[in-house]
Residue, then its C-alpha position, 0 to 999 in steps of 0.5 A: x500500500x506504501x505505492x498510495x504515498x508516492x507521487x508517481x502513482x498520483x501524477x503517472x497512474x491513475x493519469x494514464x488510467x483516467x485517460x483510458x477510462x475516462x471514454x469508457x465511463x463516459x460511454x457507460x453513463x451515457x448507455x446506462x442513461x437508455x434505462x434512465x430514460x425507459x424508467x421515466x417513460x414507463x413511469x409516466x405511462x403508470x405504476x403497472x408499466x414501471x412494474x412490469x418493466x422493471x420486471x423486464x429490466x432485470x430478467x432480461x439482464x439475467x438471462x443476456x448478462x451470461x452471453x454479454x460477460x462471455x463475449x467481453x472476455x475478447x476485450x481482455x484477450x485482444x489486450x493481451x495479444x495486443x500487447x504481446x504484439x501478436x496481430x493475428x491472435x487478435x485477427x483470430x479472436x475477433x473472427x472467433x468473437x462474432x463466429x460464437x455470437x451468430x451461434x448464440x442468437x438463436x437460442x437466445x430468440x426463443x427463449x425470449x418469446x417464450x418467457x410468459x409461462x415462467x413470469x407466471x410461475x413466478x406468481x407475477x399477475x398476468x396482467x404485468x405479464x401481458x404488458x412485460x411479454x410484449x417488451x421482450x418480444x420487441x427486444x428479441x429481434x434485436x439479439x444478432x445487431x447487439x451482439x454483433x455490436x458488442x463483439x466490435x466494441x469489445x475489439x476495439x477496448x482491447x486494442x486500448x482505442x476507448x475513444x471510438x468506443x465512446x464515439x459510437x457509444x455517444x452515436x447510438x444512445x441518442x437513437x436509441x432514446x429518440x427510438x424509444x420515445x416515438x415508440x412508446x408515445x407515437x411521437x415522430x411519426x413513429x406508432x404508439x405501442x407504449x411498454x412495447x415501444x421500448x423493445x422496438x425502439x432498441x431492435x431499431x437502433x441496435x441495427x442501425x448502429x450496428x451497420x455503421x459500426x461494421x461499415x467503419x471497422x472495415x474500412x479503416x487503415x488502422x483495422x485493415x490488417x485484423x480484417x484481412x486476416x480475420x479467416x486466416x488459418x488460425x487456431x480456433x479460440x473460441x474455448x478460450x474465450x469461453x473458458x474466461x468469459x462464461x464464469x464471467x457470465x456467470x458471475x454477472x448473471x448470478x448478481x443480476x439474477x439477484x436483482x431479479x429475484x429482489x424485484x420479484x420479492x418487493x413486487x409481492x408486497x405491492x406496486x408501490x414498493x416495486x416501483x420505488x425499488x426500481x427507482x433506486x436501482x435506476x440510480x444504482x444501474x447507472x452508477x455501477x456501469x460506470x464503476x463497471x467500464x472503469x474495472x474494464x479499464x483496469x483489465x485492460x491496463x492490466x492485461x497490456x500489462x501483464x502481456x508485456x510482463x510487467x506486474x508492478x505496473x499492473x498492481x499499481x492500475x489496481x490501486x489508481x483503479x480503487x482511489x478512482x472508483x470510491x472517490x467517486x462514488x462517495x462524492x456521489x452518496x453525498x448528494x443522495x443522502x442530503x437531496x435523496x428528493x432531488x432524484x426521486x422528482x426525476x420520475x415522479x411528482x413528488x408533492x402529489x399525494x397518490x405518490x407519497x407511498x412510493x415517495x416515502x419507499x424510494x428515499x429509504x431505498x436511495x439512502x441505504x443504496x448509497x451505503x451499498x455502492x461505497x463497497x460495491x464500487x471496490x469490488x467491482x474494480x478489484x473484479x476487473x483486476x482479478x479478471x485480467x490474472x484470468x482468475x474468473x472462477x473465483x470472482x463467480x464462487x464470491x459472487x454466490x456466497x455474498x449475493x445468495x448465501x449472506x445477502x438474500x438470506x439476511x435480507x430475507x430475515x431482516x425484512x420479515x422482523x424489523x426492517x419491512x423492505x429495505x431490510x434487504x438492502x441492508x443485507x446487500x450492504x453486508x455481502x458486498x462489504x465481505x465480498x469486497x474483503x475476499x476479493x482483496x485478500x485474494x488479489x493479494x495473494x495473486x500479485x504475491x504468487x506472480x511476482x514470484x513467478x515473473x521478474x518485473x521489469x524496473x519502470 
């Protein structure tokens, strides 16, 4: 920890981190902001809309979060070879990053239009089941642009080339939203098919962005080398992309999974207080991806890093990374916990009294998120770290235990004794705060096993 004190890590490292994060954080902001705006538009077609769309939000976060995680291993893969200066490695995983994506696409299809017998099962009421079936069956058709897209981004991240990513990113959002609000409110010319509108509107920009990113990638200089050689005779890479992005997955699938399942719980006890948990976790998610796209920094620092055998400068972006991330996000609960109603005014009228309910429910829930985000945001860089060691499998296993085996169960207990809800935000703060711990101490104990192994190189 001595590397916090001295003056090289303030004026060199989180510098030359900021500048490759700084374009992925401000793409995470602004893509996280679809869903900011999507909450507010449910939110003023009714409580059953916002309902069932935070329903939507987060089983279909669930069920695409493992193929998403899996397919942003070839971010860290592509700075890895990057930097050991293996060009057709990178051609190879990119052909083998869109090879896997058109073999997902189908299954993924079906399994969304299918969704309704297991909202059902769920116990959901089947009249949010219409509204949330609709959603989903819009969003399918959009599958193979975003993955698609998402293969190309990946590709560029791992190249360190964050600002096209941002560019494309800052392109797509706008579309997206416009996309977005002619369909639900049949602005533009566009029809009015509220909830619907939103799955529709992402499909519509999703392929728009998508052949534009395809057609730039193609015809720069700079990239024509991967694209020529993307069917050369390489080794197929796409066990390798899974053997590091499936637990990946995973681990985001297990995480957003809970999300789900708290939806669902706080959707048993009513509308309202389903409605005010999804206005906190419309803050959270927004939030978190930028915390998200600067642990993907940090693996791609690290990865370029290690690539080129260096581990002190790879430890060294973990700690730029943590100083980063949490005073960021303290600055940030500040302002929640002294203007929680400053928020809440975004997505509903505060001062009428249908909403005073929600109100109430939501400044609770915005407090104690605020709490969660503190350990939150050390954990999530110091999982981008540990996945840049490629120690994926661990991240997943700490993932289990603190979501589903110390926060749901407390949280569970709490809300059923002495909290009501928000005892299961409480729980959320305990087992991020453990996992943070471990996460750290396993961190530790790789940089310690890897200096061992690989002589670093003095800077």
């Amino acid at each position: 920890m001595t590397i916090l004190f001295q003056k090289k890590f303030y004026t060199h490292d989180i510098s030359s981190l900021l500048k490759l994060a700084i374009p992925l954080i401000l793409s995470g902001l602004v893509e996280s902001s679809i869903g900011f705006f999507s909450t507010i538009f449910l939110a003023h077609l009714g409580h059953k809309q916002l309902a069932a769309g935070s329903i939507v939000t987060w089983l279909f976060a669930t069920l695409m979060v493992i193929l998403w995680g899996s397919l942003t291993a070839i971010s860290l893969l592509v700075s890895q070879k990057y930097g050991e200066k293996n060009n057709l490695g990178v051609s190879a995983i990119l052909r083998d990053g869109l090879l896997l994506s058109l073999i997902l696409v189908l299954p993924t299809f079906l399994l969304l239009w299918n969704m309704a017998p297991l909202l059902l099962l769920l116990g959901q009421s089947h009249e949010i089941v219409i509204l949330a079936t609709s959603y989903l069956r819009g969003l399918a058709f959009g599958l193979l642009p975003d993955f698609i897209m998402l293969v190309f981004l990946q590709f560029l991240i791992g190249l360190g080339h964050t600002k096209t990513t941002m560019t494309f990113i800052l392109c797509w959002v706008p579309i997206a939203i416009f996309c977005n609000y002619g369909l639900v409110f049949g602005r533009f010319g566009f029809p009015r098919l509220e909830i619907a509108g939103l799955g529709w509107g992402m499909t519509l920009s999703y392929w728009i962005t998508t052949a534009w990113l395809v057609l730039y990638v193609s015809t720069q200089k700079k990239y024509r080398f991967y694209i020529k050689n993307i069917f050369s005779k390489q080794p197929l890479l796409i066990k390798e992309i899974l053997k590091i992005g499936i637990p990946m997955g995973a681990m985001y699938s297990i995480e957003i999974g809970f999300f789900l399942v708290l939806s669902l719980l706080m959707g048993r006890i009513s509308n309202q207080v389903l409605a005010a948990n999804q206005i906190a976790l419309q803050y959270l998610g927004q939030l978190m991806s930028m915390i998200f796209a600067l642990a993907q920094a940090v693996s791609v620092r690290m990865g370029q890093a290690l690539g080129a055998n260096n581990p002190l400068l790879a430890e060294r972006t973990t700690y730029a990374g943590m100083t980063l991330a949490f005073s960021f996000i303290f600055l940030v609960a500040l302002f929640i916990w002294i203007f929680p109603e400053k928020f809440i005014s975004l997505d509903l009228n505060i001062a009428d009294p249908q909403n005073t309910i929600v109100v109430h429910y939501a400044t609770i829930f915005l407090m104690v998120s605020a709490l969660f985000q503190l350990f939150e945001c050390i954990r999530i860089t110091l999982f981008g770290s540990l996945r840049a060691l490629k120690d994926t499998h661990f991240t997943l296993f700490i993932s289990i235990i603190s979501f589903w085996l110390i926060a749901l169960p407390l949280g569970y207990s709490l809300s059923y004794t002495i909290l009501g809800s928000v005892g299961y935000w409480w729980g959320m703060v305990l087992g991020t705060s453990c996992s943070a711990l471990l996460l750290w101490m396993r961190f530790k104990f790789k940089m310690k096993k890897y200096h061992l192994i690989h002589e670093s190189p003095k800077k």
